[in-house]
C-alpha positions in Angstrom: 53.8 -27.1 137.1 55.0 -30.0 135.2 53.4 -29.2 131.9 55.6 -25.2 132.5 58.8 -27.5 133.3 58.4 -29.4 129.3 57.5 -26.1 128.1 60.6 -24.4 129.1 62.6 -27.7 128.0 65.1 -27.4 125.6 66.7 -30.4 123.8 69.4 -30.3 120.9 71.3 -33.3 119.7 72.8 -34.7 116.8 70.8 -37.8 114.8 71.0 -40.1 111.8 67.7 -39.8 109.9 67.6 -41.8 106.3 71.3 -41.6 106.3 71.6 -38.2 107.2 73.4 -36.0 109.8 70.5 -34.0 111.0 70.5 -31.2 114.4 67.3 -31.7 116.4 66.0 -28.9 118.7 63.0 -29.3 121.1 61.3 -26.3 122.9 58.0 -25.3 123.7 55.7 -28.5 122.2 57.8 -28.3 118.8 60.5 -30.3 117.4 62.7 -29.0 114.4 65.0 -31.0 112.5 67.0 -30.1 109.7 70.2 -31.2 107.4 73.6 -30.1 108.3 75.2 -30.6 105.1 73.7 -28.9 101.9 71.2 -29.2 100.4 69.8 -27.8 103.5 66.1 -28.5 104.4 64.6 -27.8 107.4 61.4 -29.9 109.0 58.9 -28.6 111.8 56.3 -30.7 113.8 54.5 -29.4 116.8 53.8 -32.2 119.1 50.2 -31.3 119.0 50.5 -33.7 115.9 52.0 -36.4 117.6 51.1 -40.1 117.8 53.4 -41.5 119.7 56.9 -42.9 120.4 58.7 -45.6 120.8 62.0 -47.1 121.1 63.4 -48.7 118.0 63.1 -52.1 119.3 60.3 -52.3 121.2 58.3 -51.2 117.9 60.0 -54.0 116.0 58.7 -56.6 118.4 55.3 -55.1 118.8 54.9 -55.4 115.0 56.2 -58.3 114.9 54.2 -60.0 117.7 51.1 -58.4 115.9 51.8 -60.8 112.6 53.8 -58.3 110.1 55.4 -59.4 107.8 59.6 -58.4 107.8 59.0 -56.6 104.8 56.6 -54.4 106.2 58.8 -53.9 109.3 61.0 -50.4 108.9 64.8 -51.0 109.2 65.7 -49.6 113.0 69.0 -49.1 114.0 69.5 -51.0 117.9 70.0 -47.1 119.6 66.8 -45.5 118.3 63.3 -44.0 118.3 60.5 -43.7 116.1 58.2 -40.9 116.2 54.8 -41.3 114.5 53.0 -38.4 113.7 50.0 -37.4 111.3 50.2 -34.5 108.7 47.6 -32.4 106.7 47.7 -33.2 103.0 45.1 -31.9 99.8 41.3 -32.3 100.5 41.4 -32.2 104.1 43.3 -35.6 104.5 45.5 -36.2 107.6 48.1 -39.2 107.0 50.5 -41.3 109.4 54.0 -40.6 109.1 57.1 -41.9 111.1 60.2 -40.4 111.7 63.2 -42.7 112.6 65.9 -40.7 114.6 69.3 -42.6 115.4 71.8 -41.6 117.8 74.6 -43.9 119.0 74.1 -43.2 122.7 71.4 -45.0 124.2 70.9 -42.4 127.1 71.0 -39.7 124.6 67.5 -42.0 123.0 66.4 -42.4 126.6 66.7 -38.7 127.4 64.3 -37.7 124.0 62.1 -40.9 124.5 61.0 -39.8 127.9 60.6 -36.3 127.3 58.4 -36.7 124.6 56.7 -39.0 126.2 56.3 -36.6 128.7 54.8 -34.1 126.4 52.4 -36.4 125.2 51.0 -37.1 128.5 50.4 -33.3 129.7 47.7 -33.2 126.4 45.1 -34.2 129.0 42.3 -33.4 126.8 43.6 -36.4 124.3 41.6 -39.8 125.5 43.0 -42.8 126.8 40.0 -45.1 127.0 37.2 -45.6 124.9 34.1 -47.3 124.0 34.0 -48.3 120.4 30.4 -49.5 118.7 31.3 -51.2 115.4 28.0 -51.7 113.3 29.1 -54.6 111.0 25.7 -54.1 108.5 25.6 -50.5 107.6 26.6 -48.9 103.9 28.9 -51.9 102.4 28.9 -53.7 105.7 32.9 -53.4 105.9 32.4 -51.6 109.4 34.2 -54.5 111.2 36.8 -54.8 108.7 37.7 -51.1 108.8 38.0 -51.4 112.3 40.3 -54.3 112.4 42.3 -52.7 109.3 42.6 -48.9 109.8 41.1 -47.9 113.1 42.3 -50.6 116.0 45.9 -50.1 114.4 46.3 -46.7 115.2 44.5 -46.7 118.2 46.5 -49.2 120.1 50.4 -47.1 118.4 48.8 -44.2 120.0 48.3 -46.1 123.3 44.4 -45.6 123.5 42.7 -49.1 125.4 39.4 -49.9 123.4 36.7 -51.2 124.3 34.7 -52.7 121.3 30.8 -53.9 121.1 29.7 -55.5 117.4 26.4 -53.8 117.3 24.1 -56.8 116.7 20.2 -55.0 116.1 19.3 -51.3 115.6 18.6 -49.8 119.1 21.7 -52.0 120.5 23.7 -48.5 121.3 21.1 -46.7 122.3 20.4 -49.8 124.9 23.8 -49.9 126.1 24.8 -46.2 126.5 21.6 -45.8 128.9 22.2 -48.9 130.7 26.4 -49.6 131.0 28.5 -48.2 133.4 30.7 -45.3 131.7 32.9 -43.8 134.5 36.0 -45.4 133.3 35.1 -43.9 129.7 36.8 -41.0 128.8 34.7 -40.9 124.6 33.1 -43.5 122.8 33.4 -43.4 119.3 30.9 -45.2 116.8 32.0 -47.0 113.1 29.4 -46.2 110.6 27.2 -43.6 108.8 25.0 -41.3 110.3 22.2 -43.5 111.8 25.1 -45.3 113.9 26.4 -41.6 115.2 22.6 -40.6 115.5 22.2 -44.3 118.1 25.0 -43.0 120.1 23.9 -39.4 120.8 20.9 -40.1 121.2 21.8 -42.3 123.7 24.4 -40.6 125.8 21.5 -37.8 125.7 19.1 -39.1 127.1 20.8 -40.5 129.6 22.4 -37.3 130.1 18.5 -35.9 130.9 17.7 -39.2 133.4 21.1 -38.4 135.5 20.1 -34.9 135.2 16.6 -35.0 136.0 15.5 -33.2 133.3 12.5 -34.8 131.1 13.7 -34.7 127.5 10.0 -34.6 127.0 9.4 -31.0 127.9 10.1 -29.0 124.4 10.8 -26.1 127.0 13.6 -28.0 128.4 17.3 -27.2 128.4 19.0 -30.4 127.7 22.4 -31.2 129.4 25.4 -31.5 127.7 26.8 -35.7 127.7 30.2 -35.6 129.6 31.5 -38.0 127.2 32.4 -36.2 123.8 31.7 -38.2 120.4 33.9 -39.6 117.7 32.9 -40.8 114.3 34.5 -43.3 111.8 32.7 -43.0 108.3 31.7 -46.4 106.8 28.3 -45.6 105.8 26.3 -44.9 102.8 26.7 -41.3 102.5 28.9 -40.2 105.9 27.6 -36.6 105.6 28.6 -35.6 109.5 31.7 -37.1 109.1 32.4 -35.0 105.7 30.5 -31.7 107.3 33.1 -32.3 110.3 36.1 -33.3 108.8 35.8 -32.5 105.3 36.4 -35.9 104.0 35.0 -39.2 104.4 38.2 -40.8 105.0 38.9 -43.4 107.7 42.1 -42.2 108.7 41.6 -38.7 109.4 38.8 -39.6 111.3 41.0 -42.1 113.8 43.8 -39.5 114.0 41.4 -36.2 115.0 40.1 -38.7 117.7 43.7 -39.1 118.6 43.9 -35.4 118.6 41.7 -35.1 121.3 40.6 -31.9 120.1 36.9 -31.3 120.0 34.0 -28.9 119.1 30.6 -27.7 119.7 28.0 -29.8 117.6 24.6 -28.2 117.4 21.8 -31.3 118.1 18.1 -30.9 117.0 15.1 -32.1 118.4 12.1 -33.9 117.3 8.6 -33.2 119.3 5.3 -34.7 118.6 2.3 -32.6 120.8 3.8 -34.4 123.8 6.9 -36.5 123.3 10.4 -36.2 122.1 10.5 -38.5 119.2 14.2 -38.1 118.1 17.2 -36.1 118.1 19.2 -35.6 114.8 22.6 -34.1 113.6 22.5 -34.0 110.0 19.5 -33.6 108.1 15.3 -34.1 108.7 13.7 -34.0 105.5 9.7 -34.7 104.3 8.7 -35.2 100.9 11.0 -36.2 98.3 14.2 -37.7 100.9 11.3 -39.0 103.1 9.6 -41.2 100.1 13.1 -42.5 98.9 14.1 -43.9 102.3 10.7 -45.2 102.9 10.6 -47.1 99.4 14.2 -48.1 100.1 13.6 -50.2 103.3 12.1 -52.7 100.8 15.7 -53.5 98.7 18.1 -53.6 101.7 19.4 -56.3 99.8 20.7 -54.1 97.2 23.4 -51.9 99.3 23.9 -48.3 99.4 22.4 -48.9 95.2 18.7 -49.1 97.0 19.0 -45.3 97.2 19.7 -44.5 93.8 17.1 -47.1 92.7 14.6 -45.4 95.0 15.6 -42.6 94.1 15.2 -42.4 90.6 11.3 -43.6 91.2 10.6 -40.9 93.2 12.1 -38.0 91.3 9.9 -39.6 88.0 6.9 -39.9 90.2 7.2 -36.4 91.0 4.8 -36.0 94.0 4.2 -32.7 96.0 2.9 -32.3 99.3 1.0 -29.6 101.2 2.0 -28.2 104.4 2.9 -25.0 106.6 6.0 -24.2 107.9 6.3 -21.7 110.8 9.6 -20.7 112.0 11.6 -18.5 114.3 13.9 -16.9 111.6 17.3 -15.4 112.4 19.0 -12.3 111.0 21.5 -14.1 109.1 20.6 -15.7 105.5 22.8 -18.5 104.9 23.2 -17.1 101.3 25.0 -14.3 103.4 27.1 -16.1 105.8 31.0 -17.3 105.9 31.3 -21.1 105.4 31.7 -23.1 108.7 35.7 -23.7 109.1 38.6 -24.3 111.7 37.9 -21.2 114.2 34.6 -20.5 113.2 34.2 -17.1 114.3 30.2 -17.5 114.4 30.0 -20.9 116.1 32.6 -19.6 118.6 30.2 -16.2 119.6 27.8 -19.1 120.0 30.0 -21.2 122.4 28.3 -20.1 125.7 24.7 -21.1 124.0 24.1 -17.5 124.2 20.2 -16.7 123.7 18.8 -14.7 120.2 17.6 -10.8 120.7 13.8 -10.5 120.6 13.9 -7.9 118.9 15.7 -9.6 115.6 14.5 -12.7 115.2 11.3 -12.7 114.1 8.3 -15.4 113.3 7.2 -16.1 109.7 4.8 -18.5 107.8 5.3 -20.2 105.0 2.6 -22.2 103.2 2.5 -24.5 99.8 2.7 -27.5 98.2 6.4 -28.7 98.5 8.8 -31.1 96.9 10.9 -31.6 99.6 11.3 -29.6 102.8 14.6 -29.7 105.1 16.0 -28.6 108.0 19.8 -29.5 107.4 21.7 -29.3 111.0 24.9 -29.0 109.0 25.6 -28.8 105.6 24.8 -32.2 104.7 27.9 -32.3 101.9 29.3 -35.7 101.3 31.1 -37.4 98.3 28.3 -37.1 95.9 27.0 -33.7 96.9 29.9 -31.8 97.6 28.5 -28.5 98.2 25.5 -30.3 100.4 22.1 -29.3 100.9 23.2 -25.7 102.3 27.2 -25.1 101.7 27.4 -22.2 104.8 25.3 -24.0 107.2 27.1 -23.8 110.8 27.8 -26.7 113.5 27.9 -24.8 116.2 25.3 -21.3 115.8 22.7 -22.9 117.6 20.6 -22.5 114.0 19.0 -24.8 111.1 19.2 -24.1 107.3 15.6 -24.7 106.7 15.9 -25.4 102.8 12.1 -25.7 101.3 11.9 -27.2 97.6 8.3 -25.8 95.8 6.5 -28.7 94.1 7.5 -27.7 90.4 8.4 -29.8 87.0 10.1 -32.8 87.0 12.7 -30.8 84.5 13.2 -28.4 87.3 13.9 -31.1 90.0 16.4 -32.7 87.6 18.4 -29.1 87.9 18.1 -29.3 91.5 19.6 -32.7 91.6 22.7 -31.9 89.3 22.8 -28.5 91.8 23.2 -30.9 94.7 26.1 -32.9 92.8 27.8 -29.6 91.8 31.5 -28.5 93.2 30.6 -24.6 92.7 26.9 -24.1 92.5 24.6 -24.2 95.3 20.7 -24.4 95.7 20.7 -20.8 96.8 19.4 -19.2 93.6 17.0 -21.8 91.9 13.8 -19.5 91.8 11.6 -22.8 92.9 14.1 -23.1 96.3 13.6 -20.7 99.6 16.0 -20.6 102.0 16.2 -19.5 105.4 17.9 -19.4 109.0 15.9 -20.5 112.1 16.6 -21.6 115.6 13.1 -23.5 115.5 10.1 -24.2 113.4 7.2 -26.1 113.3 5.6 -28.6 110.5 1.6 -29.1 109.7 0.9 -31.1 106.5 -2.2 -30.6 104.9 -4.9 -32.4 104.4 -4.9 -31.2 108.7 -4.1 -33.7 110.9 -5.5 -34.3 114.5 -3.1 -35.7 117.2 -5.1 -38.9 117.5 -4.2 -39.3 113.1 -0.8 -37.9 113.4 1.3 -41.2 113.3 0.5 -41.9 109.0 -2.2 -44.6 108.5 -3.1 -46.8 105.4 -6.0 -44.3 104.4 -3.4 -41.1 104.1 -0.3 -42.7 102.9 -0.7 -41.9 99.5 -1.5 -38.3 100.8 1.7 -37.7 103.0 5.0 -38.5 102.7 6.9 -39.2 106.0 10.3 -37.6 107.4 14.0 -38.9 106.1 16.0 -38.2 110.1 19.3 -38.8 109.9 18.8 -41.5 106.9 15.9 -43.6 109.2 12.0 -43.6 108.8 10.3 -41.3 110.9 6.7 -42.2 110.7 5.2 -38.9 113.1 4.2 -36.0 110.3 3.5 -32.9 112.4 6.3 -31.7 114.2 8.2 -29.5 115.8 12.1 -28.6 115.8 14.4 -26.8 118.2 18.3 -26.5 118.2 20.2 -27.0 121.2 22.9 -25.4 120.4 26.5 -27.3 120.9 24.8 -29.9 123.0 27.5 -32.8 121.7 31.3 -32.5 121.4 32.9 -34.1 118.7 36.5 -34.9 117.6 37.3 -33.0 115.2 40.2 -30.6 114.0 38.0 -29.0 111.3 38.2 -28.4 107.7 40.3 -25.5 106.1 40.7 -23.6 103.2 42.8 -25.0 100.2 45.5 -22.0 100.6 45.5 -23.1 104.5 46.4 -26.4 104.4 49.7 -27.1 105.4 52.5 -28.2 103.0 54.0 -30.5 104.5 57.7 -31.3 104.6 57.9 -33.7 107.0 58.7 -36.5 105.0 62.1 -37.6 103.8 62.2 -38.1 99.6 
């Protein structure tokens, strides 16, 4: 009833913004302003893209009391609000903005103050209070400062209470999220790359399955869905589920789609052994070439984010194949044929209710050979230096994996499958040495064969198998098996668009 009474609100007053006469309307979520004296320009912000407000001089004091410096104060007149707000600008970037809107009346400021305010509060889907993991050692290890620069800043203008844990060892968030009490939790929200996001799903899970009573165990097992839904701050090495989900790997547009509130449907895959669930992962599982560059990298942690490209280069000049069988549960749809995953997704929304493949078109198939790399990429796996990713029209929310399989070929023909990956147009698709296909499962045997008793890699084989790159950590198990559960995690996220849809924004003053 109340959220029909703001609806049907209508405000319209006269305000001094930068000096200039301006009408201001509110109805139904959306505030217009615009010039009354020529030239005439007209502004338009739904309060869907909202921050917050506050008066005038209570924002002074508060930025004041927080240790700004008067120059970085804005000038507010003493009968005043501010209205922060984020807009959409190139590349998928969101920005804060502030609007200041004077009016010599103070009830007149009290009357739009509250109203908004108001507003605001009927978005029950935004959250309020949050648990924040901060890993301070991950990518450039500047997690801690990112936090304390870009993300607790905007978090606390927007009203959110934190809660903050320093992650001090790996397993830390996983320990926590299965042990802590989380009923006054409405998200938690992780700063870091994709093994710190990968900690905290994992976690919420599993414990998910325990409060369930469902053994995550049982490869026939429907997992449940965390209550909590999932937000994640790049400051990794390579950030590809932050860039697959937002489009960028910017800090800010992460911290204001939390604010947002608004989320989607994030496909999870799991990793079985013969008997046990050995992982879950969101962005990418890869064996052979990305399995032997994070293995060799462990050993120059020293080095920063540069291990990978020393390790890296190595292992391209090495050049080592490796035999195994894949046998997957194909779908219909070749990703070489599919739309590109974007804001209202027409295929992850048919897919919403988890909605369970035909029989009669999805179909098993084999495939067997000596392999340079083989991947099953949960998204696209696009990030700064691969912008395109492993497989451009990969979805986050079909309930499928792009299984991507590299044929053990020349070293000249991996170097054109690396400049592929770094390319803003071309994809892997249509390298002759690269199959690609859709499946909502599929299983891995390496060759030599491997009993269960040998399937954990021992001293006598390493230089036979490779092991699996999971979400950018060592996975030591070789044979395995992978099934998608489709939109198990939801995730902040407004979504990318395309270039012609991104907004063009007038909403600030010159």
């Amino acid at each position: 009833m109340e959220n029909d009474q703001l609806s049907n609100t209508v405000l319209l007053n006269t305000f001094i913004i930068k000096k200039k006469r301006c009408r201001v309307y509110f109805h139904r979520g959306t505030l217009i302003w615009e010039t009354e004296r020529p030239p005439y320009v007209r502004w338009t912000l739904p309060l869907t893209d909202a921050l917050a407000v506050h008066y005038g001089d209570d924002y002074m004091t508060e930025l004041q009391s927080n240790g700004k410096s008067s120059e970085a104060i804005p000038s507010t007149p003493p009968t005043s609000f501010i209205l922060h707000y984020a807009a959409r600008g190139s590349k998928n970037r969101w920005s804060h903005h502030h609007v200041i809107m004077s009016h010599k009346d103070p009830r007149q400021v009290a009357s739009w103050v509250k109203t908004i305010r108001n507003y605001l509060l009927t978005l029950t889907y935004r959250p309020r209070r949050i648990l924040v993991f901060v890993n301070p050692f991950g990518g450039k290890k500047k997690g801690t400062k990112i936090w304390e620069k870009q993300v607790q800043p905007l978090m606390r203008l927007a009203g959110i209470e934190t809660k903050i844990i320093i992650t001090e060892r790996a397993g830390h968030i996983h320990d926590c999220l299965l042990n802590s009490n989380l009923d006054d939790i409405e998200a938690v929200v992780c700063v870091g790359g994709d093994g710190t996001f990968a900690e905290v799903f994992n976690g919420l899970i599993l414990r998910a399955a325990r409060d369930h009573h469902v053994d995550p165990n049982d490869y026939q097992a429907a997992l449940p869905p965390p209550k909590l839904p999932v937000g994640v701050i790049p400051s990794g090495s390579t950030d590809t589920v932050a860039y697959s989900l937002h489009g960028t790997t910017d800090v800010q547009t992460a911290v204001i789609h939390i604010i947002f509130g608004d989320t989607a449907g994030l496909d999870i895959s799991s990793v079985y052994g013969d008997k046990s669930l050995h992982r879950l992962y969101a962005s990418v599982l890869s064996y052979g070439y990305l399995g032997d560059v994070i293995r060799d990298s462990e050993k120059f942690r020293w080095m920063g984010p540069q291990r990978y490209d020393y390790s890296g280069f190595k292992k391209i000049i090495a050049n080592k194949g490796y035999e195994g069988e894949i046998h997957l549960l194909s779908d219909p749809c070749h990703p070489a044929a599919s739309t590109r995953c974007k804001k209202n997704c027409n295929r992850c929304i048919e897919h919403m209710h988890n909605s369970i493949p035909d029989k009669d078109i999805t179909r098993w198939l084999t495939v067997r050979g000596k392999f340079f790399m083989v991947n099953g990429a949960n998204v696209s796996c696009a990030c700064s230096r691969s912008p395109q990713g492993f497989s451009p029209h990969c979805h986050i929310g079909d309930g499928c994996i792009d299984v991507i399989l590299v044929r053990h070929t020349s070293l000249f023909n991996n170097i054109r499958m690396l400049l592929r990956l770094s390319s803003k147009n071309k994809t892997l698709y249509d390298l002759p040495f690269v199959e690609v296909y859709r499946a909502r499962e599929f299983t891995f045997r390496a060759y030599p064969n491997l009993s269960s008793n040998d399937n954990i890699i021992g001293e006598n084989l390493n230089s036979q198998l490779s092991v699996w790159n999971c979400d950018g950590e060592v996975l030591q198990y070789v044979n395995v098996k992978i099934k998608v559960h489709c939109q198990l995690l939801k995730v902040f996220t407004r979504r990318m668009q395309e270039p012609s849809e991104e907004s063009k924004s007038k909403l600030c003053f010159p």
